[in-house]
mmCIF file of the N, C-alpha and C atoms, coordinates in Angstrom:
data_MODEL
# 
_entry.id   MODEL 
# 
loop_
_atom_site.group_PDB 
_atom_site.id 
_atom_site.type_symbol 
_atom_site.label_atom_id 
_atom_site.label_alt_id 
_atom_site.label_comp_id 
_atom_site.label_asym_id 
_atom_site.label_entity_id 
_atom_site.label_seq_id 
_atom_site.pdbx_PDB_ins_code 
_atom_site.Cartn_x 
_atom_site.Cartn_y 
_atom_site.Cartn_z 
_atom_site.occupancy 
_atom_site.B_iso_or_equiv 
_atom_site.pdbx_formal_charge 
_atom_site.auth_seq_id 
_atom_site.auth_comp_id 
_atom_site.auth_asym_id 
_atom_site.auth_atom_id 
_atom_site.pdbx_PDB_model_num 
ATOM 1   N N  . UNK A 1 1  ? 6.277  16.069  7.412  1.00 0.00 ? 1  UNK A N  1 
ATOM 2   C CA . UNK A 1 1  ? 7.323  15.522  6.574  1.00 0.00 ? 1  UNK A CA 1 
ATOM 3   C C  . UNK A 1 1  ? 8.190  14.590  7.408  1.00 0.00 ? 1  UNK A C  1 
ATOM 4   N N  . UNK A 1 2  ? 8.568  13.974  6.818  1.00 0.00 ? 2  UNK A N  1 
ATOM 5   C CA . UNK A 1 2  ? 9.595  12.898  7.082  1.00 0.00 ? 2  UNK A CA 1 
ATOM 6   C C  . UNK A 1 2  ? 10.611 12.653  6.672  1.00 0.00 ? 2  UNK A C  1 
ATOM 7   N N  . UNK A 1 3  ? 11.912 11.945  7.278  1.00 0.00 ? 3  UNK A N  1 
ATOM 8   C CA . UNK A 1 3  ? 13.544 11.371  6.168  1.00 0.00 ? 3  UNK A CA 1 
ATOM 9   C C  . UNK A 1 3  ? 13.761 10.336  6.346  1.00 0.00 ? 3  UNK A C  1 
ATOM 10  N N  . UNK A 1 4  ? 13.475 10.139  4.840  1.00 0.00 ? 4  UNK A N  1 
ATOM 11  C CA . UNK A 1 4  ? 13.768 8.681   4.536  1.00 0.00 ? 4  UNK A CA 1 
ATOM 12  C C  . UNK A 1 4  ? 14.721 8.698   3.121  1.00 0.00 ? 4  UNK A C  1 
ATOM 13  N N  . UNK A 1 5  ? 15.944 7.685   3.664  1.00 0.00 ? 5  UNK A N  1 
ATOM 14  C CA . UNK A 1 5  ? 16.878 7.611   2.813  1.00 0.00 ? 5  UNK A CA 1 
ATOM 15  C C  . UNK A 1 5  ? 17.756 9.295   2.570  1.00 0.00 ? 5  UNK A C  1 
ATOM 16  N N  . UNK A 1 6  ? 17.331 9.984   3.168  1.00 0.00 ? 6  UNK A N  1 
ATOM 17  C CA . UNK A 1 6  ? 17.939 11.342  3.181  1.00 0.00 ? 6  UNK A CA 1 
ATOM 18  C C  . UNK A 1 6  ? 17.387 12.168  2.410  1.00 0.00 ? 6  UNK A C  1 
ATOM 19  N N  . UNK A 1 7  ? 15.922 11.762  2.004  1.00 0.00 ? 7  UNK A N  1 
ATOM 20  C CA . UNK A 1 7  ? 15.201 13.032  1.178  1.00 0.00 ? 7  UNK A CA 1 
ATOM 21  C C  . UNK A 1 7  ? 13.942 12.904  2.280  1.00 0.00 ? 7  UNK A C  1 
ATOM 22  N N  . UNK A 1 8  ? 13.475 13.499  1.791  1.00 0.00 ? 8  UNK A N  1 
ATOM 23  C CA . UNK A 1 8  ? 12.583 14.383  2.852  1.00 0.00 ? 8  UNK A CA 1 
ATOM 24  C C  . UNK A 1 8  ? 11.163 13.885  1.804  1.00 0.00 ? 8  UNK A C  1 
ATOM 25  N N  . UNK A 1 9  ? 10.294 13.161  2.767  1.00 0.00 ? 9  UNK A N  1 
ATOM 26  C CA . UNK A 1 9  ? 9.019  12.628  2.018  1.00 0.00 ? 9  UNK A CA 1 
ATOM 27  C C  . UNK A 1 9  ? 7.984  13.125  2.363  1.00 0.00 ? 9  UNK A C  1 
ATOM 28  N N  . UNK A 1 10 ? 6.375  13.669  2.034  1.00 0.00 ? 10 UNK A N  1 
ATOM 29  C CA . UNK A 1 10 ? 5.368  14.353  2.421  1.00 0.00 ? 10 UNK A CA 1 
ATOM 30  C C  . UNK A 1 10 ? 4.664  12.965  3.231  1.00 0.00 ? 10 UNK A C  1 
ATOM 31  N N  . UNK A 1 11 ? 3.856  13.412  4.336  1.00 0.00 ? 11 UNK A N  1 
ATOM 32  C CA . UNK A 1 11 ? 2.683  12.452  4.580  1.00 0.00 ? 11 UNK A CA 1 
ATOM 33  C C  . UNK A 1 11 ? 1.920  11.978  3.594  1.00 0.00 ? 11 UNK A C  1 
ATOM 34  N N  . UNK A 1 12 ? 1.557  10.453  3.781  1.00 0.00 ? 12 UNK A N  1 
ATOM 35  C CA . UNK A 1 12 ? 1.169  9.370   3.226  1.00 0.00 ? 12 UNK A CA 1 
ATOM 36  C C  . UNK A 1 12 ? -0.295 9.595   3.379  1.00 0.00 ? 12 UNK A C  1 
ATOM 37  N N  . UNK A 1 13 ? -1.172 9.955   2.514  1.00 0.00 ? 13 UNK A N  1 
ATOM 38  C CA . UNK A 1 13 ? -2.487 10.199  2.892  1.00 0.00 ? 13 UNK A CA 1 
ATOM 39  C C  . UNK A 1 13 ? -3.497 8.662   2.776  1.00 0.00 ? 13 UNK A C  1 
ATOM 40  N N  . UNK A 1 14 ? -3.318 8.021   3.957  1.00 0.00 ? 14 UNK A N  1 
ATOM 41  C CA . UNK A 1 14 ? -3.692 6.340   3.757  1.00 0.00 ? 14 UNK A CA 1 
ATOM 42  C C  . UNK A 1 14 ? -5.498 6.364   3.791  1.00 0.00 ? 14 UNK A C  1 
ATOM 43  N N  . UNK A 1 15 ? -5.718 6.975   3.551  1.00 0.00 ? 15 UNK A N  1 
ATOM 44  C CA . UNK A 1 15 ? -7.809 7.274   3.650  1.00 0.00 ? 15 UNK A CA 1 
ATOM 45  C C  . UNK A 1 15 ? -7.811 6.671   2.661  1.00 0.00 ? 15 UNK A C  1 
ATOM 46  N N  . UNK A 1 16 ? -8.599 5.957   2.349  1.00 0.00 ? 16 UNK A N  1 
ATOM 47  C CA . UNK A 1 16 ? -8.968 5.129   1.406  1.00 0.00 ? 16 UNK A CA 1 
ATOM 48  C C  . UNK A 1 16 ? -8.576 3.889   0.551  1.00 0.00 ? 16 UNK A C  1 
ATOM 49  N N  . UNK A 1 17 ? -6.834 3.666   1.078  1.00 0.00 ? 17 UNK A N  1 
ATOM 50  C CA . UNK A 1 17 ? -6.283 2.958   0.832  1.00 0.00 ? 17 UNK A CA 1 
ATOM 51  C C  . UNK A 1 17 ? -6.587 1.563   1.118  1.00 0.00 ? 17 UNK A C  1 
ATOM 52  N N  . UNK A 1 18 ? -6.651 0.708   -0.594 1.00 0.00 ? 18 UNK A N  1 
ATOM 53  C CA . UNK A 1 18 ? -7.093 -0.737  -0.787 1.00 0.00 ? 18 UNK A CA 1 
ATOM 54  C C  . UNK A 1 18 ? -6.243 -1.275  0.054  1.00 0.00 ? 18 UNK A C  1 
ATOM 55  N N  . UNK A 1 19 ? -6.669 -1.932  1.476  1.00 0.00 ? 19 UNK A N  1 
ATOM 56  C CA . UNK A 1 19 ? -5.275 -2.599  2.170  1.00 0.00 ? 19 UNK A CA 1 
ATOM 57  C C  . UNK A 1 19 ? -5.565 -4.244  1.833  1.00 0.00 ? 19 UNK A C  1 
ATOM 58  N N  . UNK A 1 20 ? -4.834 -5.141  1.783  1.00 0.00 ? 20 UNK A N  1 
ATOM 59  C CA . UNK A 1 20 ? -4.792 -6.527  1.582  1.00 0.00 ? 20 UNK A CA 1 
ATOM 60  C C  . UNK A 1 20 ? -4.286 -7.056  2.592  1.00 0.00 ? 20 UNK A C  1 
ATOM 61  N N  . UNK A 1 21 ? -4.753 -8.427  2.790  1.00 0.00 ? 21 UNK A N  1 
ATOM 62  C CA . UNK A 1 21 ? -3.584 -9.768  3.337  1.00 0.00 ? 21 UNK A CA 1 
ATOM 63  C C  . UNK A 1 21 ? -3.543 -10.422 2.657  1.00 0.00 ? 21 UNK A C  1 
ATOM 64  N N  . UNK A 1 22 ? -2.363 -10.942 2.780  1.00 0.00 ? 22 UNK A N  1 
ATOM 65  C CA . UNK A 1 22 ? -1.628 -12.236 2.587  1.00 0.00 ? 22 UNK A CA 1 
ATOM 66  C C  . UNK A 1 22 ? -2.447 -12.954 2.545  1.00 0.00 ? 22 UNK A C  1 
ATOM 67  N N  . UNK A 1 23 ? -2.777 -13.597 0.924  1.00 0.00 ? 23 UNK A N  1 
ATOM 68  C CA . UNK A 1 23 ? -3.449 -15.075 1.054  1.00 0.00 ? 23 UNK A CA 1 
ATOM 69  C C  . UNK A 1 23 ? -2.629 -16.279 2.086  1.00 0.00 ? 23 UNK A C  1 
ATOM 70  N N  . UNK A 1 24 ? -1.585 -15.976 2.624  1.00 0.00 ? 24 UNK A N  1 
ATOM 71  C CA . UNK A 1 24 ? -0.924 -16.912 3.524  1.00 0.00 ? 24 UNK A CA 1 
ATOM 72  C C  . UNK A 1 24 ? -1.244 -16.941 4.904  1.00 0.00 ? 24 UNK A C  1 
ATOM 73  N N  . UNK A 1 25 ? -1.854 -15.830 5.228  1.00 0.00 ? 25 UNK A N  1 
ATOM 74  C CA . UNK A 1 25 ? -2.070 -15.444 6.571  1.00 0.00 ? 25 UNK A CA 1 
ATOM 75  C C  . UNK A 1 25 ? -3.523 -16.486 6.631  1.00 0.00 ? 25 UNK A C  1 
ATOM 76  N N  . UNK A 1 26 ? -2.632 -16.881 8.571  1.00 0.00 ? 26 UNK A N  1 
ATOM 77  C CA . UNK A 1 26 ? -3.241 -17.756 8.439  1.00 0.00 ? 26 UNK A CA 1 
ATOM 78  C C  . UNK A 1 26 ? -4.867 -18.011 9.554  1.00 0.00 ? 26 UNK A C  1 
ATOM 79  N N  . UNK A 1 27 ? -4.894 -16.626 9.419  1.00 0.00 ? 27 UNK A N  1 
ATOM 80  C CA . UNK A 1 27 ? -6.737 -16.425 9.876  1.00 0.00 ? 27 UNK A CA 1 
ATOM 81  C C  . UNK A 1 27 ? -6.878 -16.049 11.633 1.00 0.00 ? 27 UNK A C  1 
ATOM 82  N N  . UNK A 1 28 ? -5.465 -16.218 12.242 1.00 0.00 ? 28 UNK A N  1 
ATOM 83  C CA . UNK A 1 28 ? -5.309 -16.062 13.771 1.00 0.00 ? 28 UNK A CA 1 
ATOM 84  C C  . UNK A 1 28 ? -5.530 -14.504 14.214 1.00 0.00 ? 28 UNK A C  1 
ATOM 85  N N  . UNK A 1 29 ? -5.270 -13.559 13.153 1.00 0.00 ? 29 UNK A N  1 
ATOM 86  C CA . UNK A 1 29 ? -5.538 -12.469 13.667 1.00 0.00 ? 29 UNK A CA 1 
ATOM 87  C C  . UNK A 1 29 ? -3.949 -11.487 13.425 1.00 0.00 ? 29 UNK A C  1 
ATOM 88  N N  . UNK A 1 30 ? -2.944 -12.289 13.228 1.00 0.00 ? 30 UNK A N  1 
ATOM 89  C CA . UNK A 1 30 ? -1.917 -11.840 13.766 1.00 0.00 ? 30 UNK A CA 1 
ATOM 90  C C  . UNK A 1 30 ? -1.216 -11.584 12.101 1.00 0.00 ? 30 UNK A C  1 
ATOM 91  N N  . UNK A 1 31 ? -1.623 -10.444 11.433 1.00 0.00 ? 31 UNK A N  1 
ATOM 92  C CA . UNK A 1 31 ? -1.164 -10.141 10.094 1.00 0.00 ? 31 UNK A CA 1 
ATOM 93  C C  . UNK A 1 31 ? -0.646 -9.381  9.729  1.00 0.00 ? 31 UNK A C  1 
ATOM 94  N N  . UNK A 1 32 ? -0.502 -8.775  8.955  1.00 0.00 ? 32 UNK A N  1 
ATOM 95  C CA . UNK A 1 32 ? -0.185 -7.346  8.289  1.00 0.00 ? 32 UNK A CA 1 
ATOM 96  C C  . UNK A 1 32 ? -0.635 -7.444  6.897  1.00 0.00 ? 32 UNK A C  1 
ATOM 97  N N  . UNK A 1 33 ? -0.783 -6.290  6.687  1.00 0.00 ? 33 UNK A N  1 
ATOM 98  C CA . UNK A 1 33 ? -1.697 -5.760  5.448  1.00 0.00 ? 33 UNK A CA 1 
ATOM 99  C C  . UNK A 1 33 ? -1.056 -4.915  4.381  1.00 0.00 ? 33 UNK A C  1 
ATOM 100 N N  . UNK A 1 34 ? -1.270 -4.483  3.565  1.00 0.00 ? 34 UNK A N  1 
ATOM 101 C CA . UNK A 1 34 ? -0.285 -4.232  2.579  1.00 0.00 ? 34 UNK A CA 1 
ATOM 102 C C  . UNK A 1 34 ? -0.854 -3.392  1.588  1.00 0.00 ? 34 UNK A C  1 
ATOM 103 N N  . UNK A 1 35 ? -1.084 -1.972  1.521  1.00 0.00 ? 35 UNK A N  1 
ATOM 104 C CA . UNK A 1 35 ? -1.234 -0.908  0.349  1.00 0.00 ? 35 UNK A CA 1 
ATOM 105 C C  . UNK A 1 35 ? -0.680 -0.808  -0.489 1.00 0.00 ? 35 UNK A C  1 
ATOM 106 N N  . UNK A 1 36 ? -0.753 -0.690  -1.720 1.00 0.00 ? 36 UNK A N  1 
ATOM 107 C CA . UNK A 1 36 ? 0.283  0.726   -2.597 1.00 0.00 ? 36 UNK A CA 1 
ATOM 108 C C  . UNK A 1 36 ? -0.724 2.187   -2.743 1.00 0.00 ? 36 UNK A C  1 
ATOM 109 N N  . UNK A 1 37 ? -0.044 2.817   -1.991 1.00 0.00 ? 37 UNK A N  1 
ATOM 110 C CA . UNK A 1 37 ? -0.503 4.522   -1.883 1.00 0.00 ? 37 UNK A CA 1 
ATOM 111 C C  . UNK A 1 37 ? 0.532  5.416   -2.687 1.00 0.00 ? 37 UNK A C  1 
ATOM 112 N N  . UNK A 1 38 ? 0.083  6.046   -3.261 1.00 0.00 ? 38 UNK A N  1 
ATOM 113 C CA . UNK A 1 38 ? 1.204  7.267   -4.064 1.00 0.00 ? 38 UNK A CA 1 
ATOM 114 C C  . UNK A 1 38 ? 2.507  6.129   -4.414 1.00 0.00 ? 38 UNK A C  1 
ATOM 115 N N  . UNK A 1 39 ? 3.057  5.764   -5.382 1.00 0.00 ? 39 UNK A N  1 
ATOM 116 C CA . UNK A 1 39 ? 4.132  5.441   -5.726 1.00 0.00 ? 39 UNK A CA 1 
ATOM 117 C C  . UNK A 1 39 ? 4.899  4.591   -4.395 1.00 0.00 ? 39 UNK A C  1 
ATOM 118 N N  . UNK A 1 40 ? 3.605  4.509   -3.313 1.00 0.00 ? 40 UNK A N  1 
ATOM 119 C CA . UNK A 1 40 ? 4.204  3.946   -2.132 1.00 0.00 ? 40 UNK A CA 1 
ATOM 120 C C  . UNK A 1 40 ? 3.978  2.864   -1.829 1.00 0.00 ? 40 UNK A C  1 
ATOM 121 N N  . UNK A 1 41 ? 4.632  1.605   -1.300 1.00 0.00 ? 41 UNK A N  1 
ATOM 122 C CA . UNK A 1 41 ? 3.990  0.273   -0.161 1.00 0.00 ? 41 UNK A CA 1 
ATOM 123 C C  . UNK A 1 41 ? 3.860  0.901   1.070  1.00 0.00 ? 41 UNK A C  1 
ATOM 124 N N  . UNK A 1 42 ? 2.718  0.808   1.933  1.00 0.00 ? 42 UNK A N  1 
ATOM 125 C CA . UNK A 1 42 ? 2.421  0.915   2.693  1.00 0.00 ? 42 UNK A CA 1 
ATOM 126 C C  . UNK A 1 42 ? 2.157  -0.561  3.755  1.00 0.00 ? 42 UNK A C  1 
ATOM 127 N N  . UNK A 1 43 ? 2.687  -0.291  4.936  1.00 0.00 ? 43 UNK A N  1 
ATOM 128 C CA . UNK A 1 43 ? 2.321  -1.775  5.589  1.00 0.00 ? 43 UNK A CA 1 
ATOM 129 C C  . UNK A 1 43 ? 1.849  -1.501  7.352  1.00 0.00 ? 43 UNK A C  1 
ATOM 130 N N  . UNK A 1 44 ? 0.704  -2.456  7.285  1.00 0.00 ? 44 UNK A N  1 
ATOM 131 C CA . UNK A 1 44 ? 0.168  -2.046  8.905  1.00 0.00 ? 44 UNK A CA 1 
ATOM 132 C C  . UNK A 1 44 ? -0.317 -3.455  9.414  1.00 0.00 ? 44 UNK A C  1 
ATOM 133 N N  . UNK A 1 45 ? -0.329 -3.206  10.821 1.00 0.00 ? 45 UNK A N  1 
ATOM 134 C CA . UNK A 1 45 ? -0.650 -4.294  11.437 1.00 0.00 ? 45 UNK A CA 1 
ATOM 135 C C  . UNK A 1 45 ? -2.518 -4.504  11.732 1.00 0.00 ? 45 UNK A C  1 
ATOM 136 N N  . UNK A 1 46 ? -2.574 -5.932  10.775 1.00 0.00 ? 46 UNK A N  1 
ATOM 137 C CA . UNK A 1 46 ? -4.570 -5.807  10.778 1.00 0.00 ? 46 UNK A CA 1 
ATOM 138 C C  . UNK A 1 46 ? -4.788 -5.855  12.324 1.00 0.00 ? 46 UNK A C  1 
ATOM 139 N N  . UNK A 1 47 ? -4.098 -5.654  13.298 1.00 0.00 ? 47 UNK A N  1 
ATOM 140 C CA . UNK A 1 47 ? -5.199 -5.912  14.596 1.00 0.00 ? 47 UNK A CA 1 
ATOM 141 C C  . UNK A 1 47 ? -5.252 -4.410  14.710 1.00 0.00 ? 47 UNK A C  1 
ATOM 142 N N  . UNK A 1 48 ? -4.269 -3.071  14.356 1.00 0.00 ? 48 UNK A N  1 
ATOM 143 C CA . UNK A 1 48 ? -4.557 -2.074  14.882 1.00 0.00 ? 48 UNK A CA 1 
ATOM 144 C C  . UNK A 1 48 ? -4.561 -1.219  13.475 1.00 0.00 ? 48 UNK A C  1 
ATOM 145 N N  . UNK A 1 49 ? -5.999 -1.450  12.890 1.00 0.00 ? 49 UNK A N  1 
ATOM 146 C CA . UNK A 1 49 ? -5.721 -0.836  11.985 1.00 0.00 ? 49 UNK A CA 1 
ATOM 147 C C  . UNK A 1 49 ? -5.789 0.599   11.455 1.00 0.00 ? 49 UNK A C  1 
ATOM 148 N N  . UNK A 1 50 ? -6.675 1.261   12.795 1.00 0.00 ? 50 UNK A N  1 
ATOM 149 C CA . UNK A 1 50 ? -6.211 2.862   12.594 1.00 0.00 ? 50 UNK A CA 1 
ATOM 150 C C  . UNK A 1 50 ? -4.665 2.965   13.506 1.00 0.00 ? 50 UNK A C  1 
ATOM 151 N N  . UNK A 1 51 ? -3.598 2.163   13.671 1.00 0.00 ? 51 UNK A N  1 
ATOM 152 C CA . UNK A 1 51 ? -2.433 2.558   14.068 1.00 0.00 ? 51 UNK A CA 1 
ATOM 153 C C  . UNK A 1 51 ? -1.277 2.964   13.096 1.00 0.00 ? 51 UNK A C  1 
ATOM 154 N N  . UNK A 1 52 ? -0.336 3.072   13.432 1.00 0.00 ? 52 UNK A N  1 
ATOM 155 C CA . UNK A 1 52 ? 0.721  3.459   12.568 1.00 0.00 ? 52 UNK A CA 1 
ATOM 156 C C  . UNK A 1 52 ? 1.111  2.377   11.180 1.00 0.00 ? 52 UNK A C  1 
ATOM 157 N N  . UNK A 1 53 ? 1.361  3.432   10.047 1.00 0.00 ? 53 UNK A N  1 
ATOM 158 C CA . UNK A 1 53 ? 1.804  2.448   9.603  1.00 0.00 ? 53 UNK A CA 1 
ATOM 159 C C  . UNK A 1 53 ? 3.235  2.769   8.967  1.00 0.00 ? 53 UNK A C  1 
ATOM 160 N N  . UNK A 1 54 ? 3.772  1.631   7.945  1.00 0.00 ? 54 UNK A N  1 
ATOM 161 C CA . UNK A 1 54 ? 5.378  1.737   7.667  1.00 0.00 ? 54 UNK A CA 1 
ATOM 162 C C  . UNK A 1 54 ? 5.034  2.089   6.427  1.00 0.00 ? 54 UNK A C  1 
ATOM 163 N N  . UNK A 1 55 ? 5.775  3.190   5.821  1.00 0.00 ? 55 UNK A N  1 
ATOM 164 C CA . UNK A 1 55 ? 5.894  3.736   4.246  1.00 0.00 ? 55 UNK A CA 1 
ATOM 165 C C  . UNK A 1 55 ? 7.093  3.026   3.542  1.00 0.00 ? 55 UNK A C  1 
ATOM 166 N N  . UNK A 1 56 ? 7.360  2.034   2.447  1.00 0.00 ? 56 UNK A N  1 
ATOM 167 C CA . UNK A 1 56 ? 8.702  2.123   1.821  1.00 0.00 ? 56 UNK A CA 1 
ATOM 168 C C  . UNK A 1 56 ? 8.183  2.309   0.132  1.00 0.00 ? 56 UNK A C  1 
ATOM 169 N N  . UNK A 1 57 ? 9.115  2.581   -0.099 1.00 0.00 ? 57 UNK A N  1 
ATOM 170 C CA . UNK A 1 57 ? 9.394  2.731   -1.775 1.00 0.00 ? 57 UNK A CA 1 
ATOM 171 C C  . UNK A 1 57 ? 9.327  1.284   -2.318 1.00 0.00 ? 57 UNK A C  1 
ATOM 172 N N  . UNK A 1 58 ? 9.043  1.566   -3.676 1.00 0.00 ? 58 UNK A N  1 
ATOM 173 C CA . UNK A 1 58 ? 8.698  -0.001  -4.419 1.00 0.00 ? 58 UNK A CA 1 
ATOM 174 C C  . UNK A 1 58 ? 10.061 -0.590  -4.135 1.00 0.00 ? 58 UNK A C  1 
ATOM 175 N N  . UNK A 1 59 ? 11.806 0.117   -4.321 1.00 0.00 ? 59 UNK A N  1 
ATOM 176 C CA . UNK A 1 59 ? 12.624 -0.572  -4.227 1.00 0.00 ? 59 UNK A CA 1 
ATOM 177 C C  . UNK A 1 59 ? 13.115 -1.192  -2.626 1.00 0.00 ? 59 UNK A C  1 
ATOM 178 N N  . UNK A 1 60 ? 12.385 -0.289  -1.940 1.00 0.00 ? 60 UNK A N  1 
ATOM 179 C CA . UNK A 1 60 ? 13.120 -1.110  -0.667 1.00 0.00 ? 60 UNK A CA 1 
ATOM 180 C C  . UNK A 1 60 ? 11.765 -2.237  -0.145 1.00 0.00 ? 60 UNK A C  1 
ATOM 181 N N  . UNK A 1 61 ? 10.566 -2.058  -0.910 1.00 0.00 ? 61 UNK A N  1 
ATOM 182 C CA . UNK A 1 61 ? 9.715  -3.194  -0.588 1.00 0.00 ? 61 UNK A CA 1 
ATOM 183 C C  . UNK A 1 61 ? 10.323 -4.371  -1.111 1.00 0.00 ? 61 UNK A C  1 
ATOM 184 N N  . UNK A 1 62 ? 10.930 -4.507  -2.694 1.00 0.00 ? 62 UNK A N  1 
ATOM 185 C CA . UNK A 1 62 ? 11.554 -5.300  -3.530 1.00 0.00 ? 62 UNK A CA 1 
ATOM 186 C C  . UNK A 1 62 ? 12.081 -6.273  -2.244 1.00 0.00 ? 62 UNK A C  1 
ATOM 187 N N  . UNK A 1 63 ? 12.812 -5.206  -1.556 1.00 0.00 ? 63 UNK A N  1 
ATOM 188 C CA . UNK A 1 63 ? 14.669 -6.203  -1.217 1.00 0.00 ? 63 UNK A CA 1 
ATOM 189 C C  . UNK A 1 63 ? 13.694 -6.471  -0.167 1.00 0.00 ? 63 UNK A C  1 
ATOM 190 N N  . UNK A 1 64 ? 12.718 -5.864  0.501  1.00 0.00 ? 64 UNK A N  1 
ATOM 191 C CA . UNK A 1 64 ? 12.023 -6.909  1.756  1.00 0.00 ? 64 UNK A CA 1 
ATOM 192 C C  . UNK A 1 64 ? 11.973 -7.942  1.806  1.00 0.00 ? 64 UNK A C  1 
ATOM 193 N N  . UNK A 1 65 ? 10.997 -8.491  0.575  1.00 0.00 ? 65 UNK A N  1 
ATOM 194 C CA . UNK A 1 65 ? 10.524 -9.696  0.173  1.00 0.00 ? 65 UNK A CA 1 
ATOM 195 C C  . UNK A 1 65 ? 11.287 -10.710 -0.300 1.00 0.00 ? 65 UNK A C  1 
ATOM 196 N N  . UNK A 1 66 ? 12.486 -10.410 -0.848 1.00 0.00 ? 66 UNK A N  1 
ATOM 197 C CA . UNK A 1 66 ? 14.072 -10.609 -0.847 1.00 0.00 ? 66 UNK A CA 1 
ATOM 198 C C  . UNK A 1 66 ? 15.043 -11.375 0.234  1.00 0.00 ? 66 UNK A C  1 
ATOM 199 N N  . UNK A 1 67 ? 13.932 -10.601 1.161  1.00 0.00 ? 67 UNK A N  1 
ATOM 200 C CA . UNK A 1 67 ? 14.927 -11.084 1.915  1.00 0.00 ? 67 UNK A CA 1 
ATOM 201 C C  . UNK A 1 67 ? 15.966 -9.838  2.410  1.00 0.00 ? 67 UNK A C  1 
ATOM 202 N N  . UNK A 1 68 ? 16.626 -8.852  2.194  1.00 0.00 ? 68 UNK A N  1 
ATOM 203 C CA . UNK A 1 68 ? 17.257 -8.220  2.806  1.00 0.00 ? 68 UNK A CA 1 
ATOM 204 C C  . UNK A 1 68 ? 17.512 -6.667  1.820  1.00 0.00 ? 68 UNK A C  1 
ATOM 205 N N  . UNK A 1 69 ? 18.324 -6.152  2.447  1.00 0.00 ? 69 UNK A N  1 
ATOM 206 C CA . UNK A 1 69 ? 18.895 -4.907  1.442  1.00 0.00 ? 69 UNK A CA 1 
ATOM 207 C C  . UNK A 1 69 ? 19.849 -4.707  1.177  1.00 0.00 ? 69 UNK A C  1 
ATOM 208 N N  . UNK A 1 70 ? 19.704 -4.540  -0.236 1.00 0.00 ? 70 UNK A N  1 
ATOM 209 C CA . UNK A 1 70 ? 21.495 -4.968  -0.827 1.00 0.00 ? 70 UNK A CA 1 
ATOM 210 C C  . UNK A 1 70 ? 21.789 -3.003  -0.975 1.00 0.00 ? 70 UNK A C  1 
ATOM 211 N N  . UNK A 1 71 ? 22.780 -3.089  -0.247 1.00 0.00 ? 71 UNK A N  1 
ATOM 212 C CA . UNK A 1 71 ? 23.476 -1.328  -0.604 1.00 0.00 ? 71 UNK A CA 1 
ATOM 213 C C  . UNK A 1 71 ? 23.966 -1.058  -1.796 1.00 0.00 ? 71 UNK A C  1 
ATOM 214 N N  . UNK A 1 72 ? 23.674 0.063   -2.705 1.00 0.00 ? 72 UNK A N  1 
ATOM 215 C CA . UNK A 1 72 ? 24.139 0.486   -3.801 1.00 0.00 ? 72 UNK A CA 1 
ATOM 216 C C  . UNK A 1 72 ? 25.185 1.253   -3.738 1.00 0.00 ? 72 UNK A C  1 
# 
């Protein structure tokens, strides 16, 4: 388990998870990839791709792409 945002989240079971790139990426190697697992975004780096990856919620993926995080 993990805390995020102050609740307590189960492991992300990423086996099988459809990962993508960025049609923008631009073929050098140097990307990141992008799941939705369980109600989750998932994001990892394509050079290490059995390495760690980052879990957020659809809303804090939102404000990523956004550009930042607006506090409620």
């Amino acid at each position: 388990m993990s805390a995020h945002d102050g609740r307590i989240l189960p492991q992300v079971d990423l086996n099988g998870a459809d990962w993508r790139r960025s049609s923008h990426s631009s073929g050098n190697g140097a990307c990141v990839e992008v799941a939705a697992v369980a109600d989750l975004v998932a994001v990892r780096d394509s050079k290490n791709a059995q390495g760690p990856a980052l879990v957020f919620t659809p809303r804090e993926w939102r404000a990523f792409l956004r550009g930042g995080l607006r506090h409620t």
